[in-house]
C-alpha positions as CSV (number, residue, x, y, z in Angstrom):
1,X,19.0,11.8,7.1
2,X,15.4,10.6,7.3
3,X,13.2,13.7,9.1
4,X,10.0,12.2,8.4
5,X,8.0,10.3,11.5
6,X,7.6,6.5,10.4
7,X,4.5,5.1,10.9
8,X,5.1,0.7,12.0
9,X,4.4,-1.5,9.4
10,X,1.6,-3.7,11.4
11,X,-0.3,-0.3,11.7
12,X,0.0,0.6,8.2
13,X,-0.8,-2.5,6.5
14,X,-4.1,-3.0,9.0
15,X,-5.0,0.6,8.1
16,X,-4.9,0.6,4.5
17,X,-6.4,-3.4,4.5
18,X,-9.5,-1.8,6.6
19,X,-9.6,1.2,4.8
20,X,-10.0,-0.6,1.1
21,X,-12.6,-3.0,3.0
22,X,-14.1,0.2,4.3
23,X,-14.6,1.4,0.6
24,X,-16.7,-2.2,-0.8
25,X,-12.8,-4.3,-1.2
26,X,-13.6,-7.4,-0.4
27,X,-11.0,-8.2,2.6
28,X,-8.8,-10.6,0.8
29,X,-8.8,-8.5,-2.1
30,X,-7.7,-5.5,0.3
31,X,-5.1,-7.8,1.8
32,X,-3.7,-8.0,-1.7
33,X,-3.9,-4.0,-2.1
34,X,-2.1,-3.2,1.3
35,X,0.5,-5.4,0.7
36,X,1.1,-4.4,-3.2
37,X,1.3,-0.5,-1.5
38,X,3.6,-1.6,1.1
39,X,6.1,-3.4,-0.9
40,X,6.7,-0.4,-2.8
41,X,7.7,1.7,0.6
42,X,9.5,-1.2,1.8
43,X,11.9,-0.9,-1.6
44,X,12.1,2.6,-0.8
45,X,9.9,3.6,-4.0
46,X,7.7,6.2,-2.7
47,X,6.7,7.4,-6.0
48,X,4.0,3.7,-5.9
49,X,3.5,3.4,-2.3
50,X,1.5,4.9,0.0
51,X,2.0,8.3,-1.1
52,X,-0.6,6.7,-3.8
53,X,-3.0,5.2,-1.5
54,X,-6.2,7.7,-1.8
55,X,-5.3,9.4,-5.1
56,X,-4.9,6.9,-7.5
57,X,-7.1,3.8,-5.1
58,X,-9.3,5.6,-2.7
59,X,-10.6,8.2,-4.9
60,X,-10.9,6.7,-7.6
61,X,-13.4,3.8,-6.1
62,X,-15.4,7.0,-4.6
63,X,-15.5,8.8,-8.3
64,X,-16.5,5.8,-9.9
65,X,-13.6,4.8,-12.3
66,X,-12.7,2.4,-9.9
67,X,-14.6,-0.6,-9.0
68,X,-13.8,-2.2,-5.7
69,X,-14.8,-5.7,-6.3
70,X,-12.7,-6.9,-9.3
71,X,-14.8,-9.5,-11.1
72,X,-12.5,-11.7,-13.4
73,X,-13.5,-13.2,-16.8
74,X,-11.2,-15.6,-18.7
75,X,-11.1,-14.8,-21.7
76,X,-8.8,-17.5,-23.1
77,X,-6.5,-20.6,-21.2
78,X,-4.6,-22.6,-22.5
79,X,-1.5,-25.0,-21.1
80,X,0.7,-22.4,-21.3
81,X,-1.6,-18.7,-21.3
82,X,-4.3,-16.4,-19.6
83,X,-6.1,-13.8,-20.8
84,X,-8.5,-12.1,-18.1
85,X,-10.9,-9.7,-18.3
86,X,-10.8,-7.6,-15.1
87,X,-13.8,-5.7,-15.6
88,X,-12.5,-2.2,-14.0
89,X,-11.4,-4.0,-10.4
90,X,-8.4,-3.9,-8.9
91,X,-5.4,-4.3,-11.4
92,X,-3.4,-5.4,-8.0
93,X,-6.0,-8.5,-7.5
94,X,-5.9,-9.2,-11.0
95,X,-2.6,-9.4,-11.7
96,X,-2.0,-11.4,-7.8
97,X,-4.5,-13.7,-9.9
98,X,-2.6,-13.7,-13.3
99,X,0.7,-14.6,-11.7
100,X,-0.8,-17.6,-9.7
101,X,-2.0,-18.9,-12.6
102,X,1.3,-18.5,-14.9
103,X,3.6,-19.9,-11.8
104,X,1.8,-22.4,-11.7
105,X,1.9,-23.3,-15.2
106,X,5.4,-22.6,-16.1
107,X,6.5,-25.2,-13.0
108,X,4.7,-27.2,-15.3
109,X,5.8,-26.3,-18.7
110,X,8.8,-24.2,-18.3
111,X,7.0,-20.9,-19.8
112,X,3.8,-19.0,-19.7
113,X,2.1,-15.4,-20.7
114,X,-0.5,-13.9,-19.7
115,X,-2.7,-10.6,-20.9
116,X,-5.3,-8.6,-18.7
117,X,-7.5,-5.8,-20.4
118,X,-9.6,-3.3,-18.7
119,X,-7.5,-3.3,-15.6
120,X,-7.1,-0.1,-13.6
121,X,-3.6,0.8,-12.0
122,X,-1.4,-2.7,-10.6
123,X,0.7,-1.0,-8.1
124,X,4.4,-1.6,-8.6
125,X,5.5,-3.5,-11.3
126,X,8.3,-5.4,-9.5
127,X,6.0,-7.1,-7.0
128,X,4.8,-9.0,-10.3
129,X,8.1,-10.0,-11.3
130,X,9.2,-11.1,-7.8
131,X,5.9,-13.6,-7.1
132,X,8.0,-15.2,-10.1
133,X,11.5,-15.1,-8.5
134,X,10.1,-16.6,-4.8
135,X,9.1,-19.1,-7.1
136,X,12.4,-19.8,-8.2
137,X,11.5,-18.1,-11.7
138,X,12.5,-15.5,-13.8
139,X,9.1,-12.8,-13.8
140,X,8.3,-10.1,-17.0
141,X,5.8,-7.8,-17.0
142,X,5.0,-4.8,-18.4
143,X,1.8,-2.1,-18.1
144,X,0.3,0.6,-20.3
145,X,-1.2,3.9,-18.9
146,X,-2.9,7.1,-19.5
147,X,-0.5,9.0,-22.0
148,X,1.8,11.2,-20.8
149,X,4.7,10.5,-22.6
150,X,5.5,12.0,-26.5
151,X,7.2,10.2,-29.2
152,X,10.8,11.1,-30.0
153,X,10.3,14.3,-32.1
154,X,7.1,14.9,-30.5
155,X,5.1,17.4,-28.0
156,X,1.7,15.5,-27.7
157,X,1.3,13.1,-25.0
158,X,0.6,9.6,-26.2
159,X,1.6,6.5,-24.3
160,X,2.1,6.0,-20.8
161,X,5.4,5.9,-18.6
162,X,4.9,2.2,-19.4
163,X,7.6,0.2,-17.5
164,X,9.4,-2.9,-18.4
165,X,10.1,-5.2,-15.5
166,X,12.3,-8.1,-14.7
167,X,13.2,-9.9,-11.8
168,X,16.0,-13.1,-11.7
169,X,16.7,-15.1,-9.0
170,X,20.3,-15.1,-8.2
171,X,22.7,-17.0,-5.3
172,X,22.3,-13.5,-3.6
173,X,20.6,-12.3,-0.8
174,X,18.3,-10.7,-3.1
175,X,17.7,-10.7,-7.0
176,X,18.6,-9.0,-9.8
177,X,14.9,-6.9,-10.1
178,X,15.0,-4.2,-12.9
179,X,11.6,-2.3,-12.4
180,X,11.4,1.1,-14.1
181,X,9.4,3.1,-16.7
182,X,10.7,3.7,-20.2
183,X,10.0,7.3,-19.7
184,X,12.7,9.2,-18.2
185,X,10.3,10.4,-14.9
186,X,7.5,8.4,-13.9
187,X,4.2,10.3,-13.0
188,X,4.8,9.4,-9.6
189,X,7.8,10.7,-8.9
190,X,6.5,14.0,-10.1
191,X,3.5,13.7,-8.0
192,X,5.9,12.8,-4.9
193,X,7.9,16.2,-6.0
194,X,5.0,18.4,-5.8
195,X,3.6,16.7,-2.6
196,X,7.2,17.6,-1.2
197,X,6.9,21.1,-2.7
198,X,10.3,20.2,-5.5
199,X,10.9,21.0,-8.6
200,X,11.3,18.3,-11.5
201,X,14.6,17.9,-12.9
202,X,15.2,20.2,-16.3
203,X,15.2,18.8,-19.6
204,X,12.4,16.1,-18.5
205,X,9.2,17.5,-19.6
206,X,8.4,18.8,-23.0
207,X,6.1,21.8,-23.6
208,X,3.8,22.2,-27.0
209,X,6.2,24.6,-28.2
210,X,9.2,22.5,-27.5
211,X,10.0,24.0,-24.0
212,X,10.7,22.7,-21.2
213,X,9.1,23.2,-17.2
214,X,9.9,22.4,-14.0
215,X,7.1,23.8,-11.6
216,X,6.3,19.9,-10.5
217,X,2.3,21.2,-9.3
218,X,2.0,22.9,-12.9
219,X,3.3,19.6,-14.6
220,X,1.0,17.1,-13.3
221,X,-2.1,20.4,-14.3
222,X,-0.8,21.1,-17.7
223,X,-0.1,17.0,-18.8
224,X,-3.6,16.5,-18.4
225,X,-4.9,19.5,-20.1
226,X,-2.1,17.8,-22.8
227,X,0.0,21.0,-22.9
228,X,3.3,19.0,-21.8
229,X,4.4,15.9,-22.4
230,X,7.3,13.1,-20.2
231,X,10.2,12.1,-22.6
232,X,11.1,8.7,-23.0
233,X,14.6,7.4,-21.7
234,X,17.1,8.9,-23.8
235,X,15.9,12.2,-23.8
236,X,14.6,14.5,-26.4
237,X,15.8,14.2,-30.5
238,X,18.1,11.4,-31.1
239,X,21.7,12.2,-30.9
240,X,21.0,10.8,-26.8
241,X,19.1,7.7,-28.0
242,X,15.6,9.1,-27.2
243,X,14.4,7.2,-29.8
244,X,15.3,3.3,-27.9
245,X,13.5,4.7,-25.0
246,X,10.3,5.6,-27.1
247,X,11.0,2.2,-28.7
248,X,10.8,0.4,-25.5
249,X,7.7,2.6,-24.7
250,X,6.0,1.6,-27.9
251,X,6.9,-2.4,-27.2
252,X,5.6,-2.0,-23.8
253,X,2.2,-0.1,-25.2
254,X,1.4,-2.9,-28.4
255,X,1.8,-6.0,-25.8
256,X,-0.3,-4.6,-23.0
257,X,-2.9,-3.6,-25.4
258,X,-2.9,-6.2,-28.4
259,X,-2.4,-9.5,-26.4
260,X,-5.6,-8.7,-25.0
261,X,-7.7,-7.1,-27.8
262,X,-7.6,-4.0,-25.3
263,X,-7.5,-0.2,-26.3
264,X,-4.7,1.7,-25.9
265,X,-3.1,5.3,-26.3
266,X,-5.9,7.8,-26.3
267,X,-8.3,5.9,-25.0
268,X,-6.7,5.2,-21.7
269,X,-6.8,9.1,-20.9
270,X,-9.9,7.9,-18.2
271,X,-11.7,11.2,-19.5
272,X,-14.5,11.4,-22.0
273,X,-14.2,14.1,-24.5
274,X,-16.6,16.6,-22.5
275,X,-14.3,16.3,-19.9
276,X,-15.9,13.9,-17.0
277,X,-14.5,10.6,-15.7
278,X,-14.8,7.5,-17.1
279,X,-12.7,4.1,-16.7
280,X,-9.2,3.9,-17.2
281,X,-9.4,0.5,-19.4
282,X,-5.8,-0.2,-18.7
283,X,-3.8,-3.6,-20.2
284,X,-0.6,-5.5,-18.8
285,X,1.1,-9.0,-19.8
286,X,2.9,-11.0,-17.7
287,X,5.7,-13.7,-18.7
288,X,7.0,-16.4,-16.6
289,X,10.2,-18.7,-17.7
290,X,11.3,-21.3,-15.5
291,X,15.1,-22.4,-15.4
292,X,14.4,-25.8,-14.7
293,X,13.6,-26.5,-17.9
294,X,17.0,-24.7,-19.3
295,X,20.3,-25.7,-17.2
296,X,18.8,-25.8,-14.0
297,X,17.8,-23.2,-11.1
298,X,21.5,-23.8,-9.4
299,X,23.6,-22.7,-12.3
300,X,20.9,-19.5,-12.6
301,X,21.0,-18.2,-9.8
302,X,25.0,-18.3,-9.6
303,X,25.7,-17.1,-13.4
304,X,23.3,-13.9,-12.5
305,X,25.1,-13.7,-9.2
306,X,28.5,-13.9,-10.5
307,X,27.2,-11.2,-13.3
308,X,26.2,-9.0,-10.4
309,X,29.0,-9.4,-8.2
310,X,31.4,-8.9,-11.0
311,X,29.9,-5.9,-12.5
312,X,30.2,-4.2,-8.7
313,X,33.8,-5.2,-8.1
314,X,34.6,-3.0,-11.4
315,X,36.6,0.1,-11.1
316,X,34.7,2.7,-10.4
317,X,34.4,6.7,-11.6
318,X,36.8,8.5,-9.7
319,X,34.4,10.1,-6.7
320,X,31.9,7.2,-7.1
321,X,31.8,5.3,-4.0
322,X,30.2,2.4,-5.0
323,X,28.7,0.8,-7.9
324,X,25.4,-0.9,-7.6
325,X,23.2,-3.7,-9.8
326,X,19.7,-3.6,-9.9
327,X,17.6,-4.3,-6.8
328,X,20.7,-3.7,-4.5
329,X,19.3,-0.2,-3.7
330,X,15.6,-1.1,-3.2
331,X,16.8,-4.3,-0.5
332,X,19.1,-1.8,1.1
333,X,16.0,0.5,1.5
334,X,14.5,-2.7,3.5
335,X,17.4,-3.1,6.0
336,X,17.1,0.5,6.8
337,X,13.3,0.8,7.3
338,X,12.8,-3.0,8.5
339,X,12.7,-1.7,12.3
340,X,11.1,1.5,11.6
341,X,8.0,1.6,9.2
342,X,6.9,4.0,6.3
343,X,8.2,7.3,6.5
344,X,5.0,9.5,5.9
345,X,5.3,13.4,4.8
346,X,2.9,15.8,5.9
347,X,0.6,15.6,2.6
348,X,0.7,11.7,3.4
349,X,-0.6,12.3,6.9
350,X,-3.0,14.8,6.2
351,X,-4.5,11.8,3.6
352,X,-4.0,8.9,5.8
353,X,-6.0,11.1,8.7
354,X,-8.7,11.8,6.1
355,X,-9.4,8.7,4.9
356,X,-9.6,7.2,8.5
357,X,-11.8,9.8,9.8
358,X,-14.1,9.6,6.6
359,X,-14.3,6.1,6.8
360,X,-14.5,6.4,10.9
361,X,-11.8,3.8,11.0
362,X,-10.7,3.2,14.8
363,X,-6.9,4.2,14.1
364,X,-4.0,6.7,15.5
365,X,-1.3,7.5,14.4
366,X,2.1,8.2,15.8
367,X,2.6,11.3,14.5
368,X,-0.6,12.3,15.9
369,X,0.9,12.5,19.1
370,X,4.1,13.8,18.0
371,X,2.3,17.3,16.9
């Protein structure tokens, strides 16, 4: 049962829209951001939300590896694909960007890709995918990011959690929407462990001598001093398939960064060697395919809803009460929290209540008067 207070959704969205435009975002641009952050609560994935808000967008426009008007060079457009240069903006209004263009283009030609270097972090990958699926398209995309994740026999962090992401449309009430990283743990969910004061899981963190930890605060210190490293699905070694998740991880890191001519591994850690900040340089690409051009949208959207419906009327593990297809979860997470807004923690609040007072942002909260 949910203990935290919920904040509405009209207050949060204002909030964080004002609080970006309080920090140089130009106010569509923060528009963009608000809504990217939201989506992510709304779907009940916390680990992107805003439990992200000032760590990975607020502070990093203060420190500098952030730039809060995202300035957009195209590189390269043709019929059919983009590549944009987004200087070190917003990877959110980038991408929001990116995907106008390719929906736009596969209603015309059926497909279209797209490649963005020098990005920063795009939010959640699924509210990509499903800008395609409103459209009545199927959305891909996929994102580097600083490494964190070692390479099946490995201890060194190289690549990032680096998800792969689709979203289909189906005769549903909501799509089919895989959106996960390739690494087993994202950094995010171990950041929303040690805000909650939880340990990670065993067996999902590898230490330099082969170890493992689970001290979630010590994690997030150690990965970025490199002494630990994620694992990619699968696990460690190969006898679990380890080796398909750091194969999906690599495929995920060579299209973000070589579509675009954009660095990669290494040289997304946003640290130069003395230590200090510098930009993150991140990449993503984008695919649109639109069934029109195959057998239609109709017979789509009911072959992936008769895949999902038939895969949940299976028989199920004895003691499992249900069996789920992807996105199911995430639009159940909506019915539940349509009425009530985000559920904020107390390091959230402490944040949100920063960042309003720093900003001197005319806001209060509700569970400002509930302490």
């Amino acid at each position: 049962m949910e203990t935290r207070p919920y904040v509405p959704w009209d207050l949060m969205d204002r909030f964080l829209t004002d609080a970006f435009k309080g920090c140089g975002v130009p106010e569509e641009d923060a528009k963009i951001c608000a809504d990217v952050l939201l989506e992510s609560d709304r779907r009940g994935i916390e680990s992107h939300g805003c439990n992200r808000f000032k760590p990975i967008y607020i502070d990093r426009i203060v420190n500098g590896t952030l730039l809060p008007e995202t300035k957009l060079d195209i590189l390269k457009d043709t019929p059919t694909t983009v590549v944009m240069d987004a200087n070190n903006g917003l990877g959110m209004v980038a991408s929001y960007r990116m995907m106008e263009m390719l929906i736009e283009k596969a209603a015309k030609y059926g497909m279209a890709g797209g490649a963005i270097r020098n990005s920063t972090h795009y939010g959640i990958a699924g509210y990509w995918t499903s800008m395609a699926e409103k459209a009545g398209m199927i959305g891909i995309t996929g994102t580097n990011a600083r490494p964190s994740v070692a390479p099946t026999w490995g201890v060194e962090p190289m690549m990032g959690t680096n998800p792969l992401t689709f979203t289909m449309p189906t005769d549903e009430a909501f799509p089919f929407n895989f959106d996960c990283a390739t690494s087993i743990v994202q950094n995010g969910k171990i950041e929303f462990y040690a805000r909650e004061g939880k340990p990670t899981p065993e067996g999902l963190v590898v230490t330099r001598d082969g170890g493992s930890m689970s001290d979630s605060a010590q994690i997030l210190r150690e990965m970025r001093e490199g002494n630990c490293a994620l694992l990619s699905i699968g696990g460690p070694g190969e006898d679990t398939g380890g080796y398909k998740g750091y194969g999906f991880t690599t495929i995920v890191e060579i299209l973000s960064s070589a579509l675009a001519g954009g660095p990669f591994m290494k040289e997304l850690s946003g640290k130069n060697p003395d230590g200090s900040n510098r930009m993150y340089r991140l990449g993503h690409f984008f695919f649109v395919v639109n069934p029109a051009f195959f057998m239609g949208l109709d017979v789509f959207e009911k072959t992936a809803g008769d895949i999902c419906r038939g895969l949940r009327a299976s028989e199920k593990a004895p003691g499992a009460e249900r069996i789920y297809t992807a996105g199911e979860k995430e639009w159940l997470a909506w019915q539940e929290r349509r009425d009530k807004g985000v559920p904020v923690g107390e390091s959230v609040q402490k944040e949100l209540v920063e960042v309003r007072d720093r900003l001197g942002l005319p806001y209060r909260f509700p569970f400002e008067e509930q302490n």
